[in-house]
Structure formats: structure tokens, C-alpha cells
C-alpha positions in Angstrom: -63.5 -51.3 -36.8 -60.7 -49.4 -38.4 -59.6 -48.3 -34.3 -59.9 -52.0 -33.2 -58.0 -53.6 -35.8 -55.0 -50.6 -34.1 -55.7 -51.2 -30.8 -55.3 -55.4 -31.3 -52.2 -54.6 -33.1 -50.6 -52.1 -30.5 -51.5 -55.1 -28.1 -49.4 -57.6 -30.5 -46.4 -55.3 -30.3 -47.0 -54.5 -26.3 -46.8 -58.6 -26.0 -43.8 -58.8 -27.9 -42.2 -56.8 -26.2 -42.3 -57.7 -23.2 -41.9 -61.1 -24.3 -38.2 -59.9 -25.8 -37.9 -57.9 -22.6 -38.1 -61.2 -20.2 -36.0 -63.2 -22.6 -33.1 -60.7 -22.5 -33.7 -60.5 -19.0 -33.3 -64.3 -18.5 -30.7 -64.5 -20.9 -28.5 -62.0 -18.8 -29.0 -63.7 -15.8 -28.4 -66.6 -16.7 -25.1 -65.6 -18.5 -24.7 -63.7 -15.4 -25.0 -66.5 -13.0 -21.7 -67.7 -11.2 -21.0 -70.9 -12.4 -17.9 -72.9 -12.6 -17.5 -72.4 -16.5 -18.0 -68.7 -15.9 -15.3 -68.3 -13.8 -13.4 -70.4 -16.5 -13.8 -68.3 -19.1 -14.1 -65.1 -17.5 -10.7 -65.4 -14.9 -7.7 -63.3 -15.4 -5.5 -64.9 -16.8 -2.9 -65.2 -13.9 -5.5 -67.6 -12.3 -5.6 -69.7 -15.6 -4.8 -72.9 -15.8 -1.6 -72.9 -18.0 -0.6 -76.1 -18.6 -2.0 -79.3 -20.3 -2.8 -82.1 -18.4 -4.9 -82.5 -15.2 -5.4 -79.6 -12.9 -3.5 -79.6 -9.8 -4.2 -76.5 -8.7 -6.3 -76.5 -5.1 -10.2 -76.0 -5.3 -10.7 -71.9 -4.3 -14.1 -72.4 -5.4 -15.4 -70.9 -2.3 -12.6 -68.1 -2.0 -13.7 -67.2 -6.0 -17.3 -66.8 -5.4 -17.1 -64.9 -2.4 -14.3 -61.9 -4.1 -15.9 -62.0 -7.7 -15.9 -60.1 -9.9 -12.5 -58.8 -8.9 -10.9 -61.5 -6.8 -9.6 -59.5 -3.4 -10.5 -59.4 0.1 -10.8 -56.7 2.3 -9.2 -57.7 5.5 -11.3 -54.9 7.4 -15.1 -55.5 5.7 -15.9 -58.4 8.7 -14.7 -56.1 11.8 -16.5 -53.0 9.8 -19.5 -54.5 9.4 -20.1 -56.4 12.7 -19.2 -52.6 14.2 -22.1 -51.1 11.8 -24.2 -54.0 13.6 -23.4 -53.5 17.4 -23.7 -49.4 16.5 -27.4 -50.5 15.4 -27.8 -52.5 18.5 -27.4 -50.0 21.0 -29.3 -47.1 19.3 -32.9 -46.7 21.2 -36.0 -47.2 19.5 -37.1 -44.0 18.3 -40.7 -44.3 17.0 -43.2 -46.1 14.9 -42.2 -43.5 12.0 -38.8 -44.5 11.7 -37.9 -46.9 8.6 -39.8 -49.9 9.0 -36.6 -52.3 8.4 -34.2 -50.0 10.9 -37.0 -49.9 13.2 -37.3 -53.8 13.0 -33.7 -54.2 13.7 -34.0 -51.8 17.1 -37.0 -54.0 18.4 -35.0 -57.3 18.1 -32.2 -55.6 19.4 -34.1 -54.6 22.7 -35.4 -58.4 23.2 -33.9 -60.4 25.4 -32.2 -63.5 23.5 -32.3 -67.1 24.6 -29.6 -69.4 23.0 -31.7 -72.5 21.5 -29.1 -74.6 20.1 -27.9 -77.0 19.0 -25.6 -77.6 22.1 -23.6 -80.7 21.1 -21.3 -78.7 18.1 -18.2 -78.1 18.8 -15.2 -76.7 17.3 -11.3 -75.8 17.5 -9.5 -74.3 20.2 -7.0 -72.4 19.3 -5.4 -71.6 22.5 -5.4 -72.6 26.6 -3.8 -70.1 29.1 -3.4 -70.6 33.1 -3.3 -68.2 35.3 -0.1 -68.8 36.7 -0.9 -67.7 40.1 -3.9 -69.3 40.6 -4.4 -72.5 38.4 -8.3 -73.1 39.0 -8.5 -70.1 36.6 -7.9 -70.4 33.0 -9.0 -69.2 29.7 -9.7 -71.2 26.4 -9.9 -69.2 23.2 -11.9 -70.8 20.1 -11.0 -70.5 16.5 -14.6 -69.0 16.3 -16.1 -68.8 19.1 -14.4 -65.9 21.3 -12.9 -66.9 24.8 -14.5 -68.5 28.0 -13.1 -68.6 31.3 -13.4 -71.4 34.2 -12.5 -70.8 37.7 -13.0 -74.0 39.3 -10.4 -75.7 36.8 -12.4 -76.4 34.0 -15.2 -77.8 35.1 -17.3 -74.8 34.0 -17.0 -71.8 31.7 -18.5 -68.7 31.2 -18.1 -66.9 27.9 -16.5 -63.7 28.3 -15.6 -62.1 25.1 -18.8 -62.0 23.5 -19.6 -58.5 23.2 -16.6 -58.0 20.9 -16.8 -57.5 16.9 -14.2 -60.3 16.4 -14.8 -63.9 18.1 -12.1 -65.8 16.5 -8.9 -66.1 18.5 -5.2 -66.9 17.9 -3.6 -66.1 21.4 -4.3 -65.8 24.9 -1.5 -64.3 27.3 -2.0 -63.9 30.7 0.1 -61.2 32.6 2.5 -63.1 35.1 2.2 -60.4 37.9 -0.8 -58.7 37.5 -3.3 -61.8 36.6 -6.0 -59.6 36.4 -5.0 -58.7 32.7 -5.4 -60.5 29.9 -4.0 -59.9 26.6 -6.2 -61.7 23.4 -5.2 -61.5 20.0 -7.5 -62.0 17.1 -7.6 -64.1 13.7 -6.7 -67.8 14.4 -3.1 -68.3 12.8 -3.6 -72.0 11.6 -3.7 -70.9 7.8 -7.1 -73.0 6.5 -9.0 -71.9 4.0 -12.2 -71.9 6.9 -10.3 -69.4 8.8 -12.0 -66.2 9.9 -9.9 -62.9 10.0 -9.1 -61.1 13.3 -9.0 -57.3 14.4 -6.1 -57.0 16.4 -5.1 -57.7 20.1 -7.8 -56.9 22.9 -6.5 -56.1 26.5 -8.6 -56.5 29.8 -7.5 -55.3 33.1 -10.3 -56.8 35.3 -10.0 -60.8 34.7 -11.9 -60.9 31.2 -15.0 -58.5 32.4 -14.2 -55.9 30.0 -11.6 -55.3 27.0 -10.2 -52.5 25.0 -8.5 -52.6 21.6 -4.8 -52.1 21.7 -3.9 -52.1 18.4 -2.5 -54.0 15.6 -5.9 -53.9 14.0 -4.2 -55.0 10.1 -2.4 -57.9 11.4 -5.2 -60.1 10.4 -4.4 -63.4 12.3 -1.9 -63.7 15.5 0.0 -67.0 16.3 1.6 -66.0 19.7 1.7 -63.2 22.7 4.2 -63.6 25.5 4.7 -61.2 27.8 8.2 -60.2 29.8 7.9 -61.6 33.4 10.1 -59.1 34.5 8.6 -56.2 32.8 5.4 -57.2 32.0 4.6 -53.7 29.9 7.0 -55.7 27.5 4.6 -57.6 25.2 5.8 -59.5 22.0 2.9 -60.4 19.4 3.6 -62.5 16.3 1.3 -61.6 13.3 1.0 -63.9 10.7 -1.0 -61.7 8.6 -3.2 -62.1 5.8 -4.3 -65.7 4.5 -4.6 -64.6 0.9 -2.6 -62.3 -0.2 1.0 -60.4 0.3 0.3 -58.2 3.2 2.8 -55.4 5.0 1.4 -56.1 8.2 2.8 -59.2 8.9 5.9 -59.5 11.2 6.9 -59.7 14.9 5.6 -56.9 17.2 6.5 -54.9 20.2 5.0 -53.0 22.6 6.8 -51.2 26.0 3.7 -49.7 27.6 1.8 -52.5 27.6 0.1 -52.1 24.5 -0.4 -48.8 24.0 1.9 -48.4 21.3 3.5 -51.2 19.2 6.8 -51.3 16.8 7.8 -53.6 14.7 10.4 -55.9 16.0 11.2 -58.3 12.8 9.7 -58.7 9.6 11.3 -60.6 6.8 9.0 -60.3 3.4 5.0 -59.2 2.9 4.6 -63.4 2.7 6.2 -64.1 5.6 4.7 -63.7 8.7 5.6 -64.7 12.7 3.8 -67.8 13.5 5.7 -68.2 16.8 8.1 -66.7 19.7 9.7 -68.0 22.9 11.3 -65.9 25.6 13.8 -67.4 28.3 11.7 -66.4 31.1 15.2 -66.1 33.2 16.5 -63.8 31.0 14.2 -62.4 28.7 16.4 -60.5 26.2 16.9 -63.8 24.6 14.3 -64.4 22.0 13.3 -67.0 19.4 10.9 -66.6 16.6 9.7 -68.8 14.3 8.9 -66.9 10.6 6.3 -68.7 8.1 6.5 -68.1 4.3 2.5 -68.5 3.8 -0.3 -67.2 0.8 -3.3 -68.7 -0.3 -4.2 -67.8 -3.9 -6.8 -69.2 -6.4 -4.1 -70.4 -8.2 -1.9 -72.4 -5.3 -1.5 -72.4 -1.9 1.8 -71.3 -1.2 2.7 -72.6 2.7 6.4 -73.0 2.2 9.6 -71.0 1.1 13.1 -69.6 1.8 11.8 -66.7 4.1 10.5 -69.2 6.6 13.2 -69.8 9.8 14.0 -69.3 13.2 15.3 -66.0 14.3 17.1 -65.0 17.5 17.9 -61.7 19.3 19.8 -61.5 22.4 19.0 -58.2 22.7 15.1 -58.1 23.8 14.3 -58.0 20.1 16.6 -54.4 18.6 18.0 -57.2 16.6 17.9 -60.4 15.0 19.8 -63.3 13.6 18.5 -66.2 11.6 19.9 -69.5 12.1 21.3 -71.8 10.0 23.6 -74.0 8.7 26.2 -73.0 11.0 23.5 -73.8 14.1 22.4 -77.0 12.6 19.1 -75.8 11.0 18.0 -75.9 7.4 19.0 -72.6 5.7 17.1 -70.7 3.0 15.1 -74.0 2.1 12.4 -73.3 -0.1 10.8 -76.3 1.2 10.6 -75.6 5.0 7.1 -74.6 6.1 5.4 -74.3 9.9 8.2 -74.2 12.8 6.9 -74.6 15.8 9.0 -73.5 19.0 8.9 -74.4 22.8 11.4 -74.1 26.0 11.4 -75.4 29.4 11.1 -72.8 31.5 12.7 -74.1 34.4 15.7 -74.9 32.1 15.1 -73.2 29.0 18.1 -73.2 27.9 16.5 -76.8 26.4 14.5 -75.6 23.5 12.8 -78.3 20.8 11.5 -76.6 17.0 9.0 -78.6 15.2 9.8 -78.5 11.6 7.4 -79.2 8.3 7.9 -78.9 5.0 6.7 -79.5 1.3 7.6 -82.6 -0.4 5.9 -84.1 -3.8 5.3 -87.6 -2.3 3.7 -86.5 1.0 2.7 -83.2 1.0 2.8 -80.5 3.8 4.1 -83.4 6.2 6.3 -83.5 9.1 10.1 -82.9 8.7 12.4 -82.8 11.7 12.2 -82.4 15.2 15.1 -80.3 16.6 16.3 -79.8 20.1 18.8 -77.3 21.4 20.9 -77.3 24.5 22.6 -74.3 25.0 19.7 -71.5 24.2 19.3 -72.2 20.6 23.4 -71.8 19.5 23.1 -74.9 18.3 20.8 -77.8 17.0 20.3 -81.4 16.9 17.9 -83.9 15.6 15.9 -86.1 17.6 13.5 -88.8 17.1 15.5 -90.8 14.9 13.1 -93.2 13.9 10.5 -91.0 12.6 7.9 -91.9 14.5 6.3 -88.8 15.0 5.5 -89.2 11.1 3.1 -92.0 12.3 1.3 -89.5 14.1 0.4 -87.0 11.2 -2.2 -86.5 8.2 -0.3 -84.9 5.0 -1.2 -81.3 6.3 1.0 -80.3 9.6 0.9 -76.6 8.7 -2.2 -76.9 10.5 -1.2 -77.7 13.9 2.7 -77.5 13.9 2.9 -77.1 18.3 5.5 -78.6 20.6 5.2 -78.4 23.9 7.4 -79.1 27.1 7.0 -80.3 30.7 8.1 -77.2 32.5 9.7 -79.3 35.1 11.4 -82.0 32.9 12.8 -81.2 29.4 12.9 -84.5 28.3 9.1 -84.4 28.5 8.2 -83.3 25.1 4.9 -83.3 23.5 3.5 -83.1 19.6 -0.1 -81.8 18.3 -1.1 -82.8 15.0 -3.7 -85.3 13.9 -2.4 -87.4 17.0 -1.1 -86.5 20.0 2.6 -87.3 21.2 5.0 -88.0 23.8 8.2 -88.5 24.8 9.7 -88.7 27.7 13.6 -89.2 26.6 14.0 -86.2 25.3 12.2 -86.9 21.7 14.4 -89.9 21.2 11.4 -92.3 21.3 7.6 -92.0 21.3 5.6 -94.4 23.6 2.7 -92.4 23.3 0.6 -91.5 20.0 -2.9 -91.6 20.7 -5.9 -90.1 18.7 -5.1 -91.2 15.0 -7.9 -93.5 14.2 -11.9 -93.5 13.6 -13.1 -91.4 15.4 -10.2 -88.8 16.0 -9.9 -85.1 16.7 -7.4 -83.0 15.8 -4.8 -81.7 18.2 -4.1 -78.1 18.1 -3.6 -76.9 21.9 
């Protein structure tokens, strides 16, 4: 009796104990649990709401949960990963001994896959390229998606970057004398918070069958490639760099050997990237960029500032000038956003910039559209009306392209929420079409 009346009692204390044991365990995971008043309380306090009043800060509830508990992001953990993956793919199956999960992962790998849908999503484009010898063949890069080429002018595509770790695109470039290569660069440049990061530029040699990294793995997300069309091994990229925080690798590149090695043409400040470039295809020493002040934090989104502007070399890029006052551009606004840049190439010494800025009452809206008659010396306004405002959301950061009939400079186009013409030269706008329900936004 006297060993039962123990063993009951041992038994009461077991119970209790592992009653205490799950209610700790609870406990922790509940206070463990990311919630909104977790990361309220538990935030450093630079990304603590320091005022009274309503919070105006944007909602980087997304970025927050995905970089606690120390609020960074590794601009290299997608491409290293997605490597780790394909490396896994092409190993053989060894036997029924290896590690049941590796082994599972070799077996799928060795199936033959059969897309199942659904086949009616689409998404962005982030850029179209011709082939300028042979226009039935072009290439469309998705903000996602990789690239896809049509040969019969665009009636069909084929996919043909999908073997690579990184499918979202910025830039396509398409050699002017040898067609056959193809320069890509990686990391869509539009600056959303849905953005995925790139791994540098990719070069084919053989139409888009195969591609080799060149380089420039750091730069994140690239806004422009143009290549010299007299010295095609001359290839400019513009790096916009990382979305969400200051990042060295941002700037204006260079490369002389087609790709094989790259410099650094132009770089203003670690938030301050190259967004854009245009090179007088008569003379391509002459050189335009267009430099974007741009971070995302938790605690604002920061898509304006003094370092964004239009630079110029005359020189092929050795050296550059920003414009100004003097040329009839805004200078060392802390407002100025986005700049967009395009030329006519059969007179390019027309050249339009596409300005947006930051304003309390409308947001990251549509400034000025500037055109330039003598190779960018100087600058004018156009579109005196402001109709192109009519034509745009509250966010232009996101599109910020102008276009231009190579054949006819007063031909200019707009992307943004709508899409615009004119045909005097930016004077007037006939044409806005696309703002209304449904619409789609207008990025290339």
C-alpha cells in the first residue's frame, strides 16, 4: 500500500509536469509568434514610430516579416539558393541507400515535367528588344518570368532563359553587328516593393540558346544596356542597385571586351543608382545618364533626393558632367525622382527626359517633360498644358519611359498608367489611352 500510495504520487508530479512543460511551451510560442504588436514593441528603435499622430510611414509588413529578427537582406541568398537547387538537379540518382529526402529530390529531378497551368496569368514586361537586322526576331524580357524570343514577329515565343538561376529581367540589348549576341541583365529596376533581385548581366552568343554570366553579379537590379554600334565590345550597364538599403554597387558600368571585365563609369552616392543611359548612335562618345536617389526602408520609402540628375560625358564615359541650372534642368532638387531619357537616333541630337518628383499633395507624380535640341546643352519644357498629368496614377517612379519615333522626333511617346503621344514634339497630346476600368500598366 505504502509503494502505491508513491507510485500515484510520482504520477501526480510526472502530470504536472508536463502539464507546466506544454504551458511554457505554448506560452513561448505564442510570445514568439510574429505579430504586428510584436514587431511594435520589439523594433529598434530607428524603425519606431516617433511622432504623435497618425502613422504615415508605408506598410513594410511584408519586408519585416521576411528579414526578422534582424531586419537585412542578403542580396545574394535567392541566386545562392536557386544554384544549391539546379546543383541538386543535375546530380544522378545514386541509390535506394542515399537520404530518403535527397534521394526524393533526384527522382523528381529525373521526371520529365509538364507545365499544368494556369495559362491565362500574366505579368510585367520589363523590356522589348528588336533585332535590328532582322525585325521578325525579337526578345521580351519579364519582370519574373525570364525572356522569350519570337521569330515570326511576335506571333509566337519560345522561352529561352529558363535554365538560369535568376528569371527576372531589367534589360535586353541586342548587339547591332553581330545579332547573334544578346546581352540580359538581371533584377527588374522599377523599384516596387514585389520586385525580385537580379544576379548580374548574362551574355549569349548563339541567338538566346545558351548564356554565360558576365559579371556584375552585386548590382542587384539593372535599368539599361546599350551597346556602342561602332565598337560593339563597348557595353554601358546602368545598375540601380539594391531596393532596400545603401548599396556600393550601384552606378553606371563599363565594359571594353564585351563583358569580360567591367569598370565603373559614374557613381554618385551608395543611394543613388543609374536608372538610365542614351548614346548618340552617330557618335557614341556622347553619353547621357539618368541617376535615381532610391531606398526602401521599414521606416519610409525614400524615391527622391538631390543625387538624382542627368549626367553627360563627351568623352565615351572617362568623365562626366551633371546638368543644371545653367542647361535648363532642375539642380540638386531634393524633390526630383525617376528621369527617364530617350533620343532619335536618326537625329539624336533631339533628346526628351521624363521628369518625376515628390510633392505632399500628389505624391510621386509626374513633373516635367524636357526636350533638348542641340545634344543635351540645353533644355526646354514641353507640354505646356500638363496633360500628360492626366495620364498618370500618384506613383510614376514605377514606369518613368519616354520613347521616340526613330524617324520623326516630334513623335514622342509616354508609359505610365496610360499610354501617350504626341506628335508635335510634346507640345500636345491627342492620344492617352489605357487609363480607365479595366487598364494595364505601361512599362515598355
Amino acid at each position: 500500500m505504502k509503494y502505491m500510495k508513491k507510485a500515484y504520487f510520482l504520477t501526480f508530479i510526472f502530470l504536472i509536469g508536463i502539464s507546466m512543460g506544454l504551458f511554457f511551451l505554448r506560452s513561448h510560442q505564442d510570445s514568439s509568434r510574429i505579430t504586428i504588436e510584436n514587431f511594435k514593441e520589439n523594433l529598434p528603435d530607428k524603425y519606431k514610430k516617433g511622432k504623435k499622430g497618425p502613422d504615415q510611414r508605408p506598410s513594410e509588413w511584408a519586408w519585416l516579416q521576411r528579414t526578422y529578427p534582424h531586419y537585412t537582406a542578403d542580396k545574394t541568398a535567392l541566386v545562392d539558393a536557386i544554384k544549391s537547387m539546379q546543383q541538386m538537379k543535375h546530380r544522378p540518382v545514386l541509390s535506394k541507400y542515399s537520404p530518403s529526402s535527397d534521394n526524393t529530390i533526384r527522382k523528381l529531378a529525373a521526371r520529365q515535367w509538364q507545365f499544368a497551368g494556369p495559362a491565362n496569368i500574366g505579368g510585367r514586361m520589363s523590356d522589348i528588344e528588336y533585332d535590328p537586322q532582322n525585325p521578325n526576331v525579337l526578345y521580351s524580357g519579364a519582370s519574373t518570368g525570364g525572356v522569350f524570343k519570337s521569330t515570326d514577329g511576335g506571333w509566337t515565343w519560345i522561352p529561352v532563359f529558363d535554365d538560369q538561376a535568376i528569371l527576372s529581367v531589367g534589360d535586353i540589348a541586342v548587339d547591332p553587328q553581330n545579332t547573334n549576341i544578346v546581352y540580359v541583365g538581371t533584377g527588374e529596376a522599377n523599384g516596387g516593393h514585389n520586385n525580385f533581385p537580379g544576379g548580374g548581366v548574362f551574355k549569349s552568343t548563339d541567338g538566346g540558346l545558351t548564356w554565360q554570366i558576365t559579371g556584375l553579379e552585386n548590382t542587384v537590379s539593372i535599368g539599361r544596356i546599350v551597346i556602342d554600334p561602332i565598337n560593339p565590345d563597348r557595353v554601358f550597364v546602368a545598375a540601380i542597385g539594391s531596393y532596400f538599403g545603401p548599396d556600393p554597387d550601384r552606378g553606371l558600368y563599363r565594359s571594353e571586351n564585351g563583358g569580360l571585365t567591367w569598370e565603373k563609369s559614374l557613381f554618385v552616392n551608395d543611394s543613388t543608382g543609374a536608372i538610365d543611359i542614351i548614346m548618340n548612335p552617330q557618335n557614341p562618345n556622347i553619353l547621357h545618364a539618368a541617376m535615381w536617389e532610391r531606398v526602401r526602408r521599414p521606416e519610409e520609402s525614400h524615391l527622391f533626393g538631390p543625387g538624382s540628375g542627368i549626367y553627360r560625358s563627351i568623352n565615351g564615359g572617362d568623365s562626366w558632367v551633371k546638368l543644371g541650372t545653367a542647361n535648363g534642368l532642375p539642380e540638386n532638387d531634393p524633390l526630383v525622382g525617376r528621369i527617364g531619357l530617350a533620343l532619335c537616333s536618326t537625329q539624336p541630337n533631339v533628346i526628351y527626359a521624363l521628369y518625376t518628383d515628390y510633392t505632399s499633395a500628389k505624391g510621386y507624380d509626374y513633373r516635367a517633360l524636357y526636350r533638348s535640341n542641340d545634344e543635351g546643352l540645353s533644355w526646354f519644357k514641353v507640354d505646356p498644358n500638363n496633360r500628360i498629368a492626366q495620364g498618370t496614377g500618384g506613383f510614376s517612379w514605377y514606369f518613368g519611359n519616354v520613347r521616340v519615333n526613330p524617324d520623326n522626333p516630334e513623335q514622342v511617346y509616354v508609359l505610365d498608367v496610360a499610354f501617350m503621344r504626341s506628335d508635335d514634339g510634346g507640345m500636345n497630346w491627342p492620344i492617352i489611352y489605357g487609363y480607365g476600368n479595366p487598364y494595364a500598366d505601361f512599362h515598355v
